[in-house]
C-alpha positions as CSV (number, residue, x, y, z in Angstrom):
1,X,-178.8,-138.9,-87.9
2,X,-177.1,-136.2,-90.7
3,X,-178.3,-137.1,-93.8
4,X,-176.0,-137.5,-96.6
5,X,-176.6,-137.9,-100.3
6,X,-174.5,-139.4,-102.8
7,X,-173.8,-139.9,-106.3
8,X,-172.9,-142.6,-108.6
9,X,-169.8,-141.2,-110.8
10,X,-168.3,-143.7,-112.2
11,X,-169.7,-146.7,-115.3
12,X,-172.7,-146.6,-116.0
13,X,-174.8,-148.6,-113.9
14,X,-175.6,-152.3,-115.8
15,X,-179.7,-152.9,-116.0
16,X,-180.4,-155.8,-114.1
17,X,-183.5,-158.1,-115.0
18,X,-185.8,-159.3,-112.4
19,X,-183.8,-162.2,-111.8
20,X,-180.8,-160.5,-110.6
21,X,-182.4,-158.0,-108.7
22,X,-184.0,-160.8,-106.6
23,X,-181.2,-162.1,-106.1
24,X,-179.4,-159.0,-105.0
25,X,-182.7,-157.9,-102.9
26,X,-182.2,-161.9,-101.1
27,X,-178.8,-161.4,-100.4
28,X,-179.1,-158.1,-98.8
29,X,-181.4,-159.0,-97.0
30,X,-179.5,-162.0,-95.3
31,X,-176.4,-160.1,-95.2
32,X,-178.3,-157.6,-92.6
33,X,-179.8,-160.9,-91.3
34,X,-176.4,-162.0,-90.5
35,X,-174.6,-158.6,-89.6
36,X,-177.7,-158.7,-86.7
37,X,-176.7,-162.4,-85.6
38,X,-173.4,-161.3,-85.2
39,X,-174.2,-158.3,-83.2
40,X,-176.1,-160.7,-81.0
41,X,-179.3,-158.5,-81.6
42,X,-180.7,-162.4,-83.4
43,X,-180.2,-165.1,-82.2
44,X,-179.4,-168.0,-84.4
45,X,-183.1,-169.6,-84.8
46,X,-184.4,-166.5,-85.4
47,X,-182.6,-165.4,-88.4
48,X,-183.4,-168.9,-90.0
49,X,-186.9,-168.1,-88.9
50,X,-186.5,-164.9,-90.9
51,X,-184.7,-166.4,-93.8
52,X,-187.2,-169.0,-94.2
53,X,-189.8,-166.0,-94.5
54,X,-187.8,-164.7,-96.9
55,X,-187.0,-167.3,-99.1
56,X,-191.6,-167.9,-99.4
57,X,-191.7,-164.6,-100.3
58,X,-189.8,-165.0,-103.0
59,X,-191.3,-168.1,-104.3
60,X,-194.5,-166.4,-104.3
61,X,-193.7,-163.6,-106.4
């Protein structure tokens, strides 16, 4: 795979508190969860499996 490198030109990029970034991280994270699902490389029960994971993790940290 070619690697590529990019750069942010545009605003400036808005701090996010730990909060949001959790958030973000979570929703990521499911989106891929998903995009697999979808791909049928997941099946159903385990990307709830993985989201239930997840969703511990965060409630520990």
């Amino acid at each position: 795979m070619k690697h590529r490198e990019f750069r942010y030109v545009g605003e400036p990029v808005p701090e996010l508190d730990e909060q949001e970034h959790a958030a973000f991280l979570m929703n990521f994270q499911r989106s891929i969860l998903l995009s697999l699902e979808k791909r049928n490389l997941l099946t159903t029960s385990q990307r709830e499996r993985c989201l239930l994971e997840l969703e511990k993790q965060y409630r520990l940290n």
